[in-house]
N, C-alpha and C positions, 0 to 999 in steps of 0.2 A: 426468459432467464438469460443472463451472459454467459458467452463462451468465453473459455479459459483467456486464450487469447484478450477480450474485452476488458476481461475484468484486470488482465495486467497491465495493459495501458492506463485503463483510471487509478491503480493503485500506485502504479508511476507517475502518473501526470495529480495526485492528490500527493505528492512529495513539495510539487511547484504549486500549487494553487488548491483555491478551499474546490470542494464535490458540489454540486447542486444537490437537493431534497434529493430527486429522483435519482442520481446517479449513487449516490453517497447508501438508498436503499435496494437498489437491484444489486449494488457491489455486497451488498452485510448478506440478502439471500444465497448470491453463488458461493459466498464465504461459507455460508452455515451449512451448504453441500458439496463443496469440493476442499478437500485435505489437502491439495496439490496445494491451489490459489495462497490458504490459510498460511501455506508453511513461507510460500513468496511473500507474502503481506510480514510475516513476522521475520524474513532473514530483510528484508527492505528495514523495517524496521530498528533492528538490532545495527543494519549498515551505517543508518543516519545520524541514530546516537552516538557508534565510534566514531564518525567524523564529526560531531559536533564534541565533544570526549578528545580529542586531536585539537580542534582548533581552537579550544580553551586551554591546551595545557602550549599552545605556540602562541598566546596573546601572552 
């Protein structure tokens, strides 16, 4: 399984580019057991859309 650590680098670096099979599934396991990870993955999440929410309302 990935450490904390691990799995925020692929959840950052799956902002810049698509996950492989296998990365895109070891990251959904550490997800389904760390709340930490979960909550990173959803504030990234919630970050990207306000910036894309921003640069729609400046085009």
């Amino acid at each position: 399984m990935l450490t904390c650590k691990e799995s925020s680098v692929l959840l950052s670096q799956a902002q810049e580019r698509p996950l492989g099979l296998g990365e895109r599934l070891r990251l959904r396991l550490h997800l389904l057991a760390c709340a930490g990870c979960t909550n990173f993955s959803r504030q990234l999440r919630i970050i990207r859309a306000a910036i894309r929410r921003q640069r729609d309302e400046d085009a």
